[in-house]
VMD Tcl script that builds the backbone (N, CA, C; Angstrom):
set m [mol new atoms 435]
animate dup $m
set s [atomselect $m all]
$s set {name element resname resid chain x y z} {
  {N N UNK 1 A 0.841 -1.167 0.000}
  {CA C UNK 1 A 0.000 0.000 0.000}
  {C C UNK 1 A 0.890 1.234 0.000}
  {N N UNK 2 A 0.829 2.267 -0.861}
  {CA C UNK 2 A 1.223 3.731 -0.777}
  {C C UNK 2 A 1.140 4.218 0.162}
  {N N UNK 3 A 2.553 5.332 0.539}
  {CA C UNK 3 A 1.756 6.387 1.502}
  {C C UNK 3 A 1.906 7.474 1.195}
  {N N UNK 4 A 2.093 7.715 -0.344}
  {CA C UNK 4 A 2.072 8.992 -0.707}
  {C C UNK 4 A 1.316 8.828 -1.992}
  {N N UNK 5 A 0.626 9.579 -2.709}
  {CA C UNK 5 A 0.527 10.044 -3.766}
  {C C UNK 5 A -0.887 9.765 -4.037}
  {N N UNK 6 A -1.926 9.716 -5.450}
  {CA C UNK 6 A -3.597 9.468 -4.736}
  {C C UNK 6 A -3.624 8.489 -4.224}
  {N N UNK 7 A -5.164 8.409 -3.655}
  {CA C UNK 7 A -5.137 6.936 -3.018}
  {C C UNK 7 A -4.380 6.859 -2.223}
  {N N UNK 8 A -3.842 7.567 -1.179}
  {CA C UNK 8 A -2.640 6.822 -0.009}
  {C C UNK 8 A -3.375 6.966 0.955}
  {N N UNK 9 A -2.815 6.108 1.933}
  {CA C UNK 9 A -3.557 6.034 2.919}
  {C C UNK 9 A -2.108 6.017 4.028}
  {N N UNK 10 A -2.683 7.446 4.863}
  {CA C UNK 10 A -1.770 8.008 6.134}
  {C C UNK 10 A -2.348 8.655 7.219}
  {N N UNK 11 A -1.588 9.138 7.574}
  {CA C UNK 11 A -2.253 9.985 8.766}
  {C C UNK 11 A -3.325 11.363 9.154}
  {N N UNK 12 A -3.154 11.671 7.625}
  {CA C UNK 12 A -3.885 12.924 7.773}
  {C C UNK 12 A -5.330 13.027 7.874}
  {N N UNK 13 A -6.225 12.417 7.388}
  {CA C UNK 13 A -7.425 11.906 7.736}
  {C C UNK 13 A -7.791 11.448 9.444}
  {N N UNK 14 A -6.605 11.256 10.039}
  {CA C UNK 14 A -7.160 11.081 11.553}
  {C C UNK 14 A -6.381 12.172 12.281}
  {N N UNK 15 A -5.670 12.880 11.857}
  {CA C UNK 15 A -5.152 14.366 12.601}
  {C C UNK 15 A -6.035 14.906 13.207}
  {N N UNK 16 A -6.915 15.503 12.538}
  {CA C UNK 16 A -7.975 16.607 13.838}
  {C C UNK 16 A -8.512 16.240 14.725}
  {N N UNK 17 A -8.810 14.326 14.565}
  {CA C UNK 17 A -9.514 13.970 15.537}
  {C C UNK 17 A -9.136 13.486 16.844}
  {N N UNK 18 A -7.510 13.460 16.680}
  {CA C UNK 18 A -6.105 14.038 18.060}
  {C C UNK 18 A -6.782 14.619 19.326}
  {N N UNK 19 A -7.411 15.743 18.911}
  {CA C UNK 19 A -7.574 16.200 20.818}
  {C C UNK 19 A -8.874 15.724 21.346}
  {N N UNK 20 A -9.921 15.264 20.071}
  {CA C UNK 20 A -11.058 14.322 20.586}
  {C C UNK 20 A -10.311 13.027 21.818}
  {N N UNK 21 A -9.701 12.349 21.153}
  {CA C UNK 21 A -8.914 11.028 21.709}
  {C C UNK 21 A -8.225 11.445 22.980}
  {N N UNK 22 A -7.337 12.418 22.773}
  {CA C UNK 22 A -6.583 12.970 24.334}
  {C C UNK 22 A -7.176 13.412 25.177}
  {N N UNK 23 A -8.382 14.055 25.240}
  {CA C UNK 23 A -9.269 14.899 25.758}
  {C C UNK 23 A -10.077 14.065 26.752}
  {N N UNK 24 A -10.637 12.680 25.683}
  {CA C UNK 24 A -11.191 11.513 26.221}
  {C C UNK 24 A -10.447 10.697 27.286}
  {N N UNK 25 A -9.148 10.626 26.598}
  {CA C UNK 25 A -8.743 9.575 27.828}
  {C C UNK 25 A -8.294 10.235 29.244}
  {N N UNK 26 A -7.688 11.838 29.029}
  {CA C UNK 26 A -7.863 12.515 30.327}
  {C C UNK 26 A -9.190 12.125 31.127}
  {N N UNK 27 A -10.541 12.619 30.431}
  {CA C UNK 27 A -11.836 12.534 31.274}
  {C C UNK 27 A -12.183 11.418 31.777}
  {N N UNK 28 A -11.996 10.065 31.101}
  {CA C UNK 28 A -11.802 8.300 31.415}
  {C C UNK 28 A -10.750 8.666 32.697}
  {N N UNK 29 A -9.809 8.628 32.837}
  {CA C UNK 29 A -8.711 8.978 33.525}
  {C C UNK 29 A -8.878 9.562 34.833}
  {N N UNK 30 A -9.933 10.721 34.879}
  {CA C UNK 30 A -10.652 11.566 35.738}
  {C C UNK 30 A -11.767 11.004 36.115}
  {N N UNK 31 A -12.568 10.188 35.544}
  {CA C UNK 31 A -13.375 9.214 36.288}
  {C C UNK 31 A -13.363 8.120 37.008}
  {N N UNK 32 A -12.037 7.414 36.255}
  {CA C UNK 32 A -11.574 6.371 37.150}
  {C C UNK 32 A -10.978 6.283 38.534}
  {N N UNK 33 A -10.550 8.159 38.816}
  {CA C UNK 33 A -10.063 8.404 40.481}
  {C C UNK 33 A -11.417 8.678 40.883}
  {N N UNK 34 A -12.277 9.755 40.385}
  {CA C UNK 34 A -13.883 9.720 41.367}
  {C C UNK 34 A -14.797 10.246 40.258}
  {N N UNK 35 A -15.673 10.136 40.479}
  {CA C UNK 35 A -17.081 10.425 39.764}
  {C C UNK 35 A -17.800 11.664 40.798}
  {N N UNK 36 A -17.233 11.736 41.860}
  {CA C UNK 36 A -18.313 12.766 42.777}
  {C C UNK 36 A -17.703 13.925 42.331}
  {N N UNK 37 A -16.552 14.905 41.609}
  {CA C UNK 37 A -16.833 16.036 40.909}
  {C C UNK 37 A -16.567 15.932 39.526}
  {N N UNK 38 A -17.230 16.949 38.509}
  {CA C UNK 38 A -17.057 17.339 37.117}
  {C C UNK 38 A -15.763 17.205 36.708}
  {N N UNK 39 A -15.649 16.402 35.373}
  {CA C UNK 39 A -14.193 16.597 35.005}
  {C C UNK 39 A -14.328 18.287 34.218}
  {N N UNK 40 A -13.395 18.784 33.749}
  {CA C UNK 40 A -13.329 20.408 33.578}
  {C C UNK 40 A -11.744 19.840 32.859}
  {N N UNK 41 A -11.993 20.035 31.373}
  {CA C UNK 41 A -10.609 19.839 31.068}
  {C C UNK 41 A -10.143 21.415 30.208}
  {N N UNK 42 A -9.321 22.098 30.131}
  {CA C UNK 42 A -8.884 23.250 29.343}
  {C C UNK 42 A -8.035 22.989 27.941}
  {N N UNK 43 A -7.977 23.269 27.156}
  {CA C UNK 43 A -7.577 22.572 25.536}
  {C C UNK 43 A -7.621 23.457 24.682}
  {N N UNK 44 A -6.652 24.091 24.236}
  {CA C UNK 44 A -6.800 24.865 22.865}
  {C C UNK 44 A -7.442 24.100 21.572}
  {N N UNK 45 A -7.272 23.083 21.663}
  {CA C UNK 45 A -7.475 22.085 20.274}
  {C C UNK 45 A -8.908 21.096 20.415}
  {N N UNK 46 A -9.730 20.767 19.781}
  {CA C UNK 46 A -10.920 20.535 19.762}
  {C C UNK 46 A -11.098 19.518 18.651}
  {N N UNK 47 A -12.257 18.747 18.700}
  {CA C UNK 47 A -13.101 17.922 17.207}
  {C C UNK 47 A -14.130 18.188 18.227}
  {N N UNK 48 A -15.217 17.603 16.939}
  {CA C UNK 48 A -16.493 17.260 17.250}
  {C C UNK 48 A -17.123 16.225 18.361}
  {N N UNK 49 A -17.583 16.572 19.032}
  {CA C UNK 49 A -17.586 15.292 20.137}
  {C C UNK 49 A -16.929 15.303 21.299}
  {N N UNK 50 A -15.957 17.056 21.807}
  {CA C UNK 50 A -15.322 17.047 22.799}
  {C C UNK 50 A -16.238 17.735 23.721}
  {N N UNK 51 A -17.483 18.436 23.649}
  {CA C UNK 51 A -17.918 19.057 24.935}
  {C C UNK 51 A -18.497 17.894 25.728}
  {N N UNK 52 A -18.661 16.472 25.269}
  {CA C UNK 52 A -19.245 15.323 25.901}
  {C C UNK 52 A -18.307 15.219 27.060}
  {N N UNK 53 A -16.789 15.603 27.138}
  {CA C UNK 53 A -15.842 15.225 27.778}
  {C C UNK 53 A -15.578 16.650 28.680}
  {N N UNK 54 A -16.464 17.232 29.075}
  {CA C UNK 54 A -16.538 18.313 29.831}
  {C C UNK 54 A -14.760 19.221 29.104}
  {N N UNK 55 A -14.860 19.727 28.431}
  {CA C UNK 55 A -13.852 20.966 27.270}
  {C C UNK 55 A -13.995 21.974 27.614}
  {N N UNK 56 A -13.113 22.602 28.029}
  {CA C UNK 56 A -13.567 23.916 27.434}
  {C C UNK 56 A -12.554 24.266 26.567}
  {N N UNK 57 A -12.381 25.198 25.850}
  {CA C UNK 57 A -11.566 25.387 25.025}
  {C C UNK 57 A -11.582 27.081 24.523}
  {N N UNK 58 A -9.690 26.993 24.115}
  {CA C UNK 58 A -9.433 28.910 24.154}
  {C C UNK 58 A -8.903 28.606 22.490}
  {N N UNK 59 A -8.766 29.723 21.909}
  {CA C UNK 59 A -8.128 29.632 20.918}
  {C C UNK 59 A -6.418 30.044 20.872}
  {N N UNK 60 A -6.240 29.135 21.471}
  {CA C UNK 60 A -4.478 29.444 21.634}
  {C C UNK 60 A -3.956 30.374 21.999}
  {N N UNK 61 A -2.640 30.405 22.113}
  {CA C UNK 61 A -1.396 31.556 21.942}
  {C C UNK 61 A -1.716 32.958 20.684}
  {N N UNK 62 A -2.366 33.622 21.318}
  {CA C UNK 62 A -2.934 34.496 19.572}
  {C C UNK 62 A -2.118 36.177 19.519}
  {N N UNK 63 A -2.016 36.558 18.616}
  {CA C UNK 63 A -1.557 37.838 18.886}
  {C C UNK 63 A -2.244 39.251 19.315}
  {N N UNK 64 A -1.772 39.932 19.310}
  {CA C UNK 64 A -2.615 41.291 20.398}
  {C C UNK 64 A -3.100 41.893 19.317}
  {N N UNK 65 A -3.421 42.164 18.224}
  {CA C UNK 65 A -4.033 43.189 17.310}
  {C C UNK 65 A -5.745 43.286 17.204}
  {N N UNK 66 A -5.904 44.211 16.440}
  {CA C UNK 66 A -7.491 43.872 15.814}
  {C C UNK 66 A -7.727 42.734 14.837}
  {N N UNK 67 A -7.321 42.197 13.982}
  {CA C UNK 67 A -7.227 40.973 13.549}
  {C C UNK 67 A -7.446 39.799 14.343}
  {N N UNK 68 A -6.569 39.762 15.571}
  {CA C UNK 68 A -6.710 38.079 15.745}
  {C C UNK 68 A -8.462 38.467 16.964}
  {N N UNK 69 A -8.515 39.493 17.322}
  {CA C UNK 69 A -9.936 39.975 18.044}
  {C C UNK 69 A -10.749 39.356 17.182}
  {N N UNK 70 A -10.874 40.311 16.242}
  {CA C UNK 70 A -11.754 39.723 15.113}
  {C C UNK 70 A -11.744 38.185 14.949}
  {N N UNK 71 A -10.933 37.608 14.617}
  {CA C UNK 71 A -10.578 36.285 14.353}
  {C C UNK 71 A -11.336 35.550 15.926}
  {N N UNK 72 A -11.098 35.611 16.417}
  {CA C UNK 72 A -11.723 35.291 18.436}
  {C C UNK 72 A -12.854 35.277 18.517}
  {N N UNK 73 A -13.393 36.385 17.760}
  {CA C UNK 73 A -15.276 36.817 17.834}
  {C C UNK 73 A -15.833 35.603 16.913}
  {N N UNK 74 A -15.036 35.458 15.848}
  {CA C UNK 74 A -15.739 34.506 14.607}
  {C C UNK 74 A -15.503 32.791 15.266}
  {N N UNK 75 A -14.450 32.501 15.604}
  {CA C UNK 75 A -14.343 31.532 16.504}
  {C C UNK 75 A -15.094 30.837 17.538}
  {N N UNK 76 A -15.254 31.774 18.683}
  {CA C UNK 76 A -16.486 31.421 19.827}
  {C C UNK 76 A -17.522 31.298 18.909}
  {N N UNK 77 A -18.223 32.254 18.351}
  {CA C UNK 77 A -19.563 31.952 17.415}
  {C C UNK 77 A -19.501 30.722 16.647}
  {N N UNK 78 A -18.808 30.089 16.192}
  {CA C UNK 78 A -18.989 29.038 15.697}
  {C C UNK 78 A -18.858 27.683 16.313}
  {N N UNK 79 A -17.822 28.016 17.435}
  {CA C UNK 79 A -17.826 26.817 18.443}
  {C C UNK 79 A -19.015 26.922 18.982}
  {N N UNK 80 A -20.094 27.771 19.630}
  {CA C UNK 80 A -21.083 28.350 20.175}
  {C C UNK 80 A -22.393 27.394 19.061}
  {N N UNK 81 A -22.175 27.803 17.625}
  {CA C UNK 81 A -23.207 26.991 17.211}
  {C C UNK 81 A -22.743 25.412 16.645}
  {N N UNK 82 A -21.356 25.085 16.880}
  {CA C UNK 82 A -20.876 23.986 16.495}
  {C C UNK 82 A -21.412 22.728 17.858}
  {N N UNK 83 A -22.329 23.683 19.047}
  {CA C UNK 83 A -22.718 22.612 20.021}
  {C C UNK 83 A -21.241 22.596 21.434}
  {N N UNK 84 A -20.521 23.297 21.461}
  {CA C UNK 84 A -19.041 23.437 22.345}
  {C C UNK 84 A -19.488 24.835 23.420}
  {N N UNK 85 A -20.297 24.045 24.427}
  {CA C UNK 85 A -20.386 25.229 25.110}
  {C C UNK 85 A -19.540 26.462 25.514}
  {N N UNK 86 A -18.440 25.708 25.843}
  {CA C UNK 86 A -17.633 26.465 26.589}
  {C C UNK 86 A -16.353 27.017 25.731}
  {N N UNK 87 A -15.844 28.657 25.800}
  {CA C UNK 87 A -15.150 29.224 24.694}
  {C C UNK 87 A -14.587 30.343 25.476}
  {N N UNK 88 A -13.483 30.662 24.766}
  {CA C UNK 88 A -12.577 31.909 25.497}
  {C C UNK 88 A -11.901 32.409 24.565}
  {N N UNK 89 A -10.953 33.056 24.918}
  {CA C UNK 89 A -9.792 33.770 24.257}
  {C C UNK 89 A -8.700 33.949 25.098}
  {N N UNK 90 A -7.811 34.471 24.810}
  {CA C UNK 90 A -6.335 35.365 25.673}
  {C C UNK 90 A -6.967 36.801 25.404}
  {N N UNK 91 A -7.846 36.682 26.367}
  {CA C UNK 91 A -8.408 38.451 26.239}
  {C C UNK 91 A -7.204 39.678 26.130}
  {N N UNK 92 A -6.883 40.134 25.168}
  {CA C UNK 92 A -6.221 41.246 25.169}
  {C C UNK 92 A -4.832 40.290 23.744}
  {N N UNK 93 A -4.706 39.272 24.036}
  {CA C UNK 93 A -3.783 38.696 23.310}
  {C C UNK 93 A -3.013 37.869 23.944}
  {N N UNK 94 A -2.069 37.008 23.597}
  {CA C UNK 94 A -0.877 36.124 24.450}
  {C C UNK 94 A 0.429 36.838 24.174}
  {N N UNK 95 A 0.216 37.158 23.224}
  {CA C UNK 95 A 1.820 37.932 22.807}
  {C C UNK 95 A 1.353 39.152 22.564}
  {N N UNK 96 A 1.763 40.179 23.363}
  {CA C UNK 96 A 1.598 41.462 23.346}
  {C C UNK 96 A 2.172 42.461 23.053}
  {N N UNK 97 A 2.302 43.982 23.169}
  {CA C UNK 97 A 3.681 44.975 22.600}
  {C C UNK 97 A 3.958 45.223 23.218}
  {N N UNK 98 A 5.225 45.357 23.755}
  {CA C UNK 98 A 6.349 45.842 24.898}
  {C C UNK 98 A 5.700 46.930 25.800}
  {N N UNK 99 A 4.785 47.962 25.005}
  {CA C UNK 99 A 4.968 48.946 25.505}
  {C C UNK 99 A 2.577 48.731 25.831}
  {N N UNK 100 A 2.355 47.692 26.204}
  {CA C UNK 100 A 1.118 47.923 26.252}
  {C C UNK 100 A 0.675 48.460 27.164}
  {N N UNK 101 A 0.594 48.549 28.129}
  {CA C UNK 101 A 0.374 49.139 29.580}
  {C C UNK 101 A 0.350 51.178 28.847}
  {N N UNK 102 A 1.163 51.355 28.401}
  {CA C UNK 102 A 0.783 52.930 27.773}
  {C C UNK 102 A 0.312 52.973 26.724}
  {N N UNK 103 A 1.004 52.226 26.233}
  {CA C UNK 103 A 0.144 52.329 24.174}
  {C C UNK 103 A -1.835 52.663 24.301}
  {N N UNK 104 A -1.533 53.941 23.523}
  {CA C UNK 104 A -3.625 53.975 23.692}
  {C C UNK 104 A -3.734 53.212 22.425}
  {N N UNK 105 A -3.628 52.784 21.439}
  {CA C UNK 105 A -4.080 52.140 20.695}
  {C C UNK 105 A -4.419 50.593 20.948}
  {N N UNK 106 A -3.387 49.869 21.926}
  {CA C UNK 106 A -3.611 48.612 22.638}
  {C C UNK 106 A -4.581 48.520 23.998}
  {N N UNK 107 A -4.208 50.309 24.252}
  {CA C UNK 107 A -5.657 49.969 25.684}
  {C C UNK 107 A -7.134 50.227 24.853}
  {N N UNK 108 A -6.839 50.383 23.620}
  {CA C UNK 108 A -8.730 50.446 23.128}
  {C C UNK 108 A -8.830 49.312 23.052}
  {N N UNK 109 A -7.781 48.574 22.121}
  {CA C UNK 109 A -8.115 47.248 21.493}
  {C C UNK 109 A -7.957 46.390 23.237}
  {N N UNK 110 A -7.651 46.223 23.790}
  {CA C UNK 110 A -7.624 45.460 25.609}
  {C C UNK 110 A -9.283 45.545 26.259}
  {N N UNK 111 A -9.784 46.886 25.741}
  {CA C UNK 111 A -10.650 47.208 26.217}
  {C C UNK 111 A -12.267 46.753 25.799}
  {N N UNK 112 A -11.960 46.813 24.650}
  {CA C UNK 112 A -13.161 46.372 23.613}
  {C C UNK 112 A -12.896 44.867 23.393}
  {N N UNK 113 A -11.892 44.059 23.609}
  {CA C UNK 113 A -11.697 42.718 24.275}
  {C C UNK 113 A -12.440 41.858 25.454}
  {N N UNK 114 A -11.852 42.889 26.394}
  {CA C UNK 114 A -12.537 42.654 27.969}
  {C C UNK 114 A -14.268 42.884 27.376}
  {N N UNK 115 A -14.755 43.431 26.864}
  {CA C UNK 115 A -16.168 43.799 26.994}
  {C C UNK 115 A -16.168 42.220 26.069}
  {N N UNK 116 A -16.010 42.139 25.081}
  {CA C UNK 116 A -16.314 40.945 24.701}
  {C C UNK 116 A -16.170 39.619 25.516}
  {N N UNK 117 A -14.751 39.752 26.028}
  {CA C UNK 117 A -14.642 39.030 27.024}
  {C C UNK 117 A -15.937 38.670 28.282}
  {N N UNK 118 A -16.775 39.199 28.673}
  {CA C UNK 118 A -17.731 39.235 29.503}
  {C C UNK 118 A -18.924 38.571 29.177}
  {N N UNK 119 A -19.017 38.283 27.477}
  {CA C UNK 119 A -19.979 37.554 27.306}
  {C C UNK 119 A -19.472 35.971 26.915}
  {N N UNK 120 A -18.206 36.005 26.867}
  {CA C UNK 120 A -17.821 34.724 26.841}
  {C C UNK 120 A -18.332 33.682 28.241}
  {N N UNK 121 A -18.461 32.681 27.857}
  {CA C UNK 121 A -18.395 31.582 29.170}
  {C C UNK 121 A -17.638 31.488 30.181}
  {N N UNK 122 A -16.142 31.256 29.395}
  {CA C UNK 122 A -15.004 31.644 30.658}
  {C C UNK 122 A -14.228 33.016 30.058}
  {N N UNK 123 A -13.723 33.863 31.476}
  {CA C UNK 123 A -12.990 35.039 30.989}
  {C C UNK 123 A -11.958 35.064 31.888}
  {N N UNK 124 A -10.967 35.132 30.110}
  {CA C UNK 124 A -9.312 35.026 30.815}
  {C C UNK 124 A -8.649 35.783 30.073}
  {N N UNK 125 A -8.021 36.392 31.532}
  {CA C UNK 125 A -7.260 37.961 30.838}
  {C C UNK 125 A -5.927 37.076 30.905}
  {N N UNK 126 A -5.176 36.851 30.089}
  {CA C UNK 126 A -4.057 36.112 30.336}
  {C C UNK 126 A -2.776 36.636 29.149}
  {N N UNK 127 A -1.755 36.600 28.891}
  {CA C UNK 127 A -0.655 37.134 28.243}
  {C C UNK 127 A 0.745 36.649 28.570}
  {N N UNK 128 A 1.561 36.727 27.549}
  {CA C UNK 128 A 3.351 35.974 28.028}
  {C C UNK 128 A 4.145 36.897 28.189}
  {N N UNK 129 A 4.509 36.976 29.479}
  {CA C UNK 129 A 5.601 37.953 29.898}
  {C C UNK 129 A 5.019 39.068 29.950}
  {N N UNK 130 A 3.667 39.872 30.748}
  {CA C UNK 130 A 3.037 40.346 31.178}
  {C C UNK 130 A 2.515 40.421 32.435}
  {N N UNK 131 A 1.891 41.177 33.005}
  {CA C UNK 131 A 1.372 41.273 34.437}
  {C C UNK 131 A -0.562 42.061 33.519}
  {N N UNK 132 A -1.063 41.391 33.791}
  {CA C UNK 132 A -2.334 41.093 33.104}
  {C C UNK 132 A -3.378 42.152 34.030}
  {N N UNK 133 A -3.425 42.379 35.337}
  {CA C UNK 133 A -4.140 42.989 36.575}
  {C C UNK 133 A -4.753 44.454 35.576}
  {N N UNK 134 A -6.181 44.710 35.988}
  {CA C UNK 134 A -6.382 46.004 35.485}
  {C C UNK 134 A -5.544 47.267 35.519}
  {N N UNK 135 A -4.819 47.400 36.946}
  {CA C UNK 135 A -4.319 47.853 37.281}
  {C C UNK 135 A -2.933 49.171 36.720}
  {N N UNK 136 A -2.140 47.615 35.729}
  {CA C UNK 136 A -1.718 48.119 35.512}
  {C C UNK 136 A -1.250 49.069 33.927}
  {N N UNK 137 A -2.858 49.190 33.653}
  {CA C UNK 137 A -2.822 49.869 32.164}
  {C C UNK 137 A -2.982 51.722 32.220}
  {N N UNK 138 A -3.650 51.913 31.315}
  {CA C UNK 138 A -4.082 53.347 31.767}
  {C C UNK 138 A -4.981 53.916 32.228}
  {N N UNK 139 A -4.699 54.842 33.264}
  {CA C UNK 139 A -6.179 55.135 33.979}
  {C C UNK 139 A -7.422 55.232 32.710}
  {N N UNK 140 A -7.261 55.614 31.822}
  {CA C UNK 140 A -8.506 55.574 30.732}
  {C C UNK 140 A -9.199 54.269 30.573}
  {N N UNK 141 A -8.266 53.408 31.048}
  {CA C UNK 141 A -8.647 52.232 30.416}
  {C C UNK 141 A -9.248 51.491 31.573}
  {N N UNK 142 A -8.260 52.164 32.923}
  {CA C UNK 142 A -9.216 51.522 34.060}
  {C C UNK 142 A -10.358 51.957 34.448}
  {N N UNK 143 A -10.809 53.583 34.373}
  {CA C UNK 143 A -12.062 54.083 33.994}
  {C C UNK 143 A -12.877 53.554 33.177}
  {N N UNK 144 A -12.839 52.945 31.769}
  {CA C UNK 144 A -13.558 52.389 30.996}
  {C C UNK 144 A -14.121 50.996 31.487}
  {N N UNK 145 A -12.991 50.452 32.323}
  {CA C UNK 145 A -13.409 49.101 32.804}
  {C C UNK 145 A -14.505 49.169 34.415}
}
mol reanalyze $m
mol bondsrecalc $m
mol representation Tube
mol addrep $m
């Protein structure tokens, strides 16, 4: 049998369905120590058939702009009608600009995040190599919030 060229038969046809399988045997895994609380698993990566396995799921490591926002909004909505209750983001971004805490162009876009953020299921202000706290942005932005 081929594993390249038409007709082959490999791996790519069972790729997406990866975090279905991992997802599962965590929650198997989590039942077999107790059944008296909810398994609650967190997963960037998803198939069809994972909110059975108590999922929730973020859309990754994403970048801080208006783009990947945008991209976040279209995401939840479709996990939302794809039957996946539970949906998030890296509110504000995971990788951010050095200078976000002053930048007004990143405290609008942080800001109009967080508001979206609020109608999500779970809300997580989260970022790499950041200190995330309202605190420490601009008073405009902590006023707005």
């Amino acid at each position: 049998m081929s594993i390249s060229g038409p007709g082959a038969v490999g791996g790519k046809q069972y790729a997406n369905a990866y975090p279905l399988h991992v997802c599962k045997t965590v929650y198997e895994g989590w039942r077999a120590v107790t059944s008296a609380k909810r398994a609650c698993i967190f997963s960037r990566s998803s198939f069809a058939g994972n909110q059975r396995f108590g999922v929730m799921n973020w859309n990754g490591d994403i970048g801080a702009d208006w783009g990947w926002f945008g991209k976040s909004i279209r995401a939840g909505l479709n996990f939302g009608m794809a039957g996946m209750p539970y949906w998030t983001t890296d509110i504000g971004g995971f990788f951010r600009p050095g200078n976000s805490y002053s930048d007004a162009n990143y405290n609008e876009l942080l800001t109009r995040w967080i508001e979206y953020g609020a109608f999500c299921p779970l809300f997580r202000l989260h970022g790499y190599e950041t200190n995330t706290e309202i605190w420490n942005f601009t008073t405009a932005t902590q006023n707005a919030l």
